[in-house]
N, C-alpha and C positions, 0 to 999 in steps of 0.2 A: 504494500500500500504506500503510494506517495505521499509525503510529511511538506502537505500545504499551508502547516496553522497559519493563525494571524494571533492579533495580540489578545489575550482574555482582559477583560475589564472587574473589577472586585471592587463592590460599592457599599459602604456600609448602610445607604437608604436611598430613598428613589430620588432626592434633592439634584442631584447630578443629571437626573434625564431634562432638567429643565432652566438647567445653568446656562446665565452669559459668559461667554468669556471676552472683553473686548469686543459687544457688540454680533458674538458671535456663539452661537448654540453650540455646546460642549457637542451635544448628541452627534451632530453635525458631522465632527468629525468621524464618529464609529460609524457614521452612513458612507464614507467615502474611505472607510478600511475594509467594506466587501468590495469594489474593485469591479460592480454590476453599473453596468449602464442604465442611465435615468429613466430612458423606455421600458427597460426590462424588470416583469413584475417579481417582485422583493416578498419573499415570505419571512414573516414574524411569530415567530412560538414564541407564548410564554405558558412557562409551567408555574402553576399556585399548589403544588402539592404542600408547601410547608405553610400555609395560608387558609387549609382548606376550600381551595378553590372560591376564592372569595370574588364576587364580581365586579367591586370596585376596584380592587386595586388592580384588576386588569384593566377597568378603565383611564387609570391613569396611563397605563402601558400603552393602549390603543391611542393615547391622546399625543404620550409623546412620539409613538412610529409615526403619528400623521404630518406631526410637527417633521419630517423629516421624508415625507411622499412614500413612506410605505402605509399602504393601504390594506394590503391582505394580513390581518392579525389573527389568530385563532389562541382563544384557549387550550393548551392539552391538561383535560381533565384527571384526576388522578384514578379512575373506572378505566381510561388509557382502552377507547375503541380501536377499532382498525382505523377509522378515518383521524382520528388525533395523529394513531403510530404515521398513518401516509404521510401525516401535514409533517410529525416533525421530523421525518425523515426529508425530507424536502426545502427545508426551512432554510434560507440564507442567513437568520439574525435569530439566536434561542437566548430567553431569559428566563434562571430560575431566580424565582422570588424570596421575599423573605417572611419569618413566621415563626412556627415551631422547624429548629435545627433536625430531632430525631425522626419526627412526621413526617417531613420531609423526604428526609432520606432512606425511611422504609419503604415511601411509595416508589423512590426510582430506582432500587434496587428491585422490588417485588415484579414492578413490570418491566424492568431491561431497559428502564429511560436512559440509566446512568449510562449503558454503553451505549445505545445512541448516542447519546451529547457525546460521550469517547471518540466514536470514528466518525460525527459531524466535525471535532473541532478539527481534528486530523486531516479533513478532507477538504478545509478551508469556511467556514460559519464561521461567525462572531459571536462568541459566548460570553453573557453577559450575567455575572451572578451577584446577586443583591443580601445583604445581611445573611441570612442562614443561607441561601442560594452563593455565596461568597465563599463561606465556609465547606461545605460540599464540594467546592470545587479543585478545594486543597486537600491534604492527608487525613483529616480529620478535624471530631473538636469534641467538648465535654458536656455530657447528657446529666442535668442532679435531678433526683426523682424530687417529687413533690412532697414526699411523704418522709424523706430519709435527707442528709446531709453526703450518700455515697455517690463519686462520679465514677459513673461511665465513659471509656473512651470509644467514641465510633470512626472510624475508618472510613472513610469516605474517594473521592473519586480518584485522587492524586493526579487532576491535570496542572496544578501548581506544586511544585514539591516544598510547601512550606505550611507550617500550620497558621488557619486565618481568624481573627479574631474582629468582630465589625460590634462599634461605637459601645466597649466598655470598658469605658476611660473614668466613668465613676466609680467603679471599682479595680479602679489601677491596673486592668489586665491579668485580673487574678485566676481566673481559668485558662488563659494560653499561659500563663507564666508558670502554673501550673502544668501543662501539658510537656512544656520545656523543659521543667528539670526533671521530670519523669520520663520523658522519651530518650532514644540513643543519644550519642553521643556527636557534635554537631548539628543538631537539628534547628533548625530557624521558624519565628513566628514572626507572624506581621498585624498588629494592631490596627484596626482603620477606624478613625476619630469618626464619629458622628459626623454629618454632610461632607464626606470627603471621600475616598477611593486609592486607589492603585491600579496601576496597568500593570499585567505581566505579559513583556513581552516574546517575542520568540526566539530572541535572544539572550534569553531569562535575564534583562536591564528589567529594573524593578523603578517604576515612573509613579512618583507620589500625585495626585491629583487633589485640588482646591485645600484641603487640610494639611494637618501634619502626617503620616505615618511613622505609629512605632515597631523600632523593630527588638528582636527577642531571641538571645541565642545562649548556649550553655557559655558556662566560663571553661577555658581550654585547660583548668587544672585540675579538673575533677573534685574541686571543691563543694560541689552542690549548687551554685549561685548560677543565676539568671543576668546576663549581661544584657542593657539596652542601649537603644539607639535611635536618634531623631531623625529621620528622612523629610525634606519639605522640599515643595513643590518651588518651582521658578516664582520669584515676586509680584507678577504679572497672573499667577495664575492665582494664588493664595485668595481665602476669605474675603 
């Protein structure tokens, strides 16, 4: 199979699909990284499995593809019919949402979404994952039951090889910092502040967007400590 990615985009809320930058729609540019001519009709999946397919906040998603002359949007529902699997097999532009993290990601597992999205991004889509939909698209993240203080770690897609952590910053990153000193040795996380983002590109260049990104990695002494790290975007693009 040919290795056509493009860049993944990690947003920790949907702020970003509706950003200026200099007069100019952020989105804008992830419309001009499929590389599809203006004529040619653009399919948009988004998946609300961790959302329970909730119909607004696909609204909001249909609102910004328009902002952007994609016109064909389809929900893929987490029931995941034949005509969902055709659409997002098809799909130029797939976004998973955000929500419940584990929800989530037992429905794309159950129904084979997650290797769809796998050999979409591989084949050249733009994937686009939003708070929990962010998280899933990295190595994982941590589940605490409701009823108990115990975490679970879930294993998730690994098309970013870093574990992702989206806007909590009020609790100082205490579940990916967590994640980090419990995982192997070298392992990296990435923090994404509230109304802000990351590109991973395919050149694994790691592209802060409108916030800060923090990053998270073991200390190299085997000390047990959590090493961090400010990443911020160009001054023109910032808050």
């Amino acid at each position: 199979m040919t290795d056509d990615r493009k860049a993944l985009y990690l947003l920790a809320d949907s702020q970003l699909l509706f950003w200026n930058v200099e007069g100019n729609r952020f989105i804008s540019s992830i419309r001009e990284n499929l590389h599809i001519d203006q004529a040619t009709i653009t399919k948009a999946a988004y998946i609300g499995a961790s959302n329970g397919d909730n119909p607004e906040f696909f609204s909001l998603f249909v609102a910004a593809m328009d902002n952007i002359d994609i016109h064909e949007s389809r929900m893929i529902h987490s029931a995941f019919s034949q005509e969902d699997q055709d659409f997002l097999e098809s799909a130029d532009l797939i976004l998973l949402a955000g929500g419940d993290f584990k929800l989530g990601w037992e429905v794309l597992k159950k129904t084979g979404m997650d290797k769809i999205i796998a050999k979409k991004y591989l084949s050249g889509a733009v994937i686009i994952g939003i708070s929990a939909g962010a998280m899933q698209l990295g190595l994982g993240g941590i589940h605490t039951s409701s009823t108990s203080t115990d975490k679970t770690f879930i294993e998730t897609m690994r098309l970013v090889p870093y574990y992702i952590g989206a806007h909590d910053e009020k609790n100082s990153w205490s579940d990916l910092k967590y994640i980090i000193k419990e995982k192997e040795q070298y392992s990296k996380g990435f923090g994404i502040s509230a109304g802000g983002g990351m590109i991973y590109h395919p050149d694994s260049v790691i592209e802060p967007l409108r916030g800060q990104l923090s990053e998270f990695k073991q200390s190299t002494h085997l000390d047990g400590r959590v090493l961090a790290n400010i990443l911020l975007p160009p001054k023109s693009a910032e808050v």
